[in-house]
N, C-alpha and C positions, 0 to 999 in steps of 0.2 A: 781814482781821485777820491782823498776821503772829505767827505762832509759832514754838516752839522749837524746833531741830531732838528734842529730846528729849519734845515736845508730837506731834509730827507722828511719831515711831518709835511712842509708845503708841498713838496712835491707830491705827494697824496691829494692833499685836501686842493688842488689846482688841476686836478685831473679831472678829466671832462666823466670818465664813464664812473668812476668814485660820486662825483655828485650825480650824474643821471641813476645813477641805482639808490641813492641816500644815504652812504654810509657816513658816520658820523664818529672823530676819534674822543673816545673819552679822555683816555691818557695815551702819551707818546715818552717814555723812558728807555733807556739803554738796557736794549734785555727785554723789556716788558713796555708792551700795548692792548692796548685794549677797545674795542670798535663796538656800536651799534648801530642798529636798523631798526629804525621805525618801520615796520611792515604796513604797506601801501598795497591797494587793490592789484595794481599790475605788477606784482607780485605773485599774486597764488595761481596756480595751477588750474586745471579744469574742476579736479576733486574741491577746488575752493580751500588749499593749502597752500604754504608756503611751497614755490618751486624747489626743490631738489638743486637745482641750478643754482640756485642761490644760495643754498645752505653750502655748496662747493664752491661757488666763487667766492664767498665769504669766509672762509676756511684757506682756501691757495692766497688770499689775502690777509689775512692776521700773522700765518704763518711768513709769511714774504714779507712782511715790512716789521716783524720780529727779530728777524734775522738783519733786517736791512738795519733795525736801531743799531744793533750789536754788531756789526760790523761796518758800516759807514760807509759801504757800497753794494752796488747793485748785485741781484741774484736772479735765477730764473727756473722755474718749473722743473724740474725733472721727471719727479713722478708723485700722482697723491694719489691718496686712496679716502673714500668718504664710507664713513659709516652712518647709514640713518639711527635713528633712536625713538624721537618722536615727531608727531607733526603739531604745526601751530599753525591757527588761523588767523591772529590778531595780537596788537600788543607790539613790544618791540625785544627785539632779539640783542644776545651781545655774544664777542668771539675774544678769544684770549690764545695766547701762542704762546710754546715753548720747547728751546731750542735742547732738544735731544745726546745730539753727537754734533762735535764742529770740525771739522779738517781744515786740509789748506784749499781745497777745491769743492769739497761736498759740505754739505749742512744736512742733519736730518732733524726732522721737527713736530711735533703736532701741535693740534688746534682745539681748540671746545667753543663750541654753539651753543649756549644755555638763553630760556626765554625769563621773564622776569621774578620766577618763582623760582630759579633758578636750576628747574628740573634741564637735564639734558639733551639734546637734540638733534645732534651728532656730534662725530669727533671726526678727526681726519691726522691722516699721519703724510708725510711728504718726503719730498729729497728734493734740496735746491742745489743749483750749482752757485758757486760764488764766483762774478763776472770781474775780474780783477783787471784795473784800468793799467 
């Protein structure tokens, strides 16, 4: 079923674990999004960084609702890969996608994590399926 680009931002921003982690859309465009995280204590790790976790969840997230502007239905995980870069303690993070290759079934895609200096953080690369109604 195709929807709205503005059907597919709510559906994001109404999502229970989207607001329980704080992600926050800057922009939502066809093709192009863009996310940030305010980093919150229950957030960091034991070392007192940003979890790893969450530089992945954030990453299988930009990339998947990148893909979801540009095609106006749902997709699902196939395969990601995260590359660390750096770590951050504090401040707020932002993620950006872009869609690689597209088929009629597969999408591949990456992501970037930059903190507000906009040094790098990681990156991740993925494969979504496209879930065609």
């Amino acid at each position: 079923m195709a929807r709205t680009l503005n059907d597919i931002k709510s559906s994001f921003e109404t999502s229970a674990f989207f607001a329980h982690v704080g992600f926050e859309i800057v922009s939502f465009k066809e093709g192009s999004v863009k996310l940030k995280l305010p980093i919150r204590k229950y957030l960091l790790n034991a070392n007192n960084t940003l979890h790893g976790g969450v530089h992945a969840t954030m990453l299988d997230l930009i990339m998947g609702m990148t893909i979801r502007s540009a095609t106006k239905t749902r997709c699902t995980t196939v395969n990601l890969n995260v590359t660390y870069l750096s770590s951050t303690t504090e401040g707020t993070i932002f993620a950006t996608g872009k869609i690689l290759k597209q088929g009629y079934k597969l999408v591949s895609v990456e992501g970037e994590l930059v903190d507000e200096e906009g040094i790098l953080l990681a990156k991740g690369v993925g494969t979504f399926k496209i879930i065609r109604d």
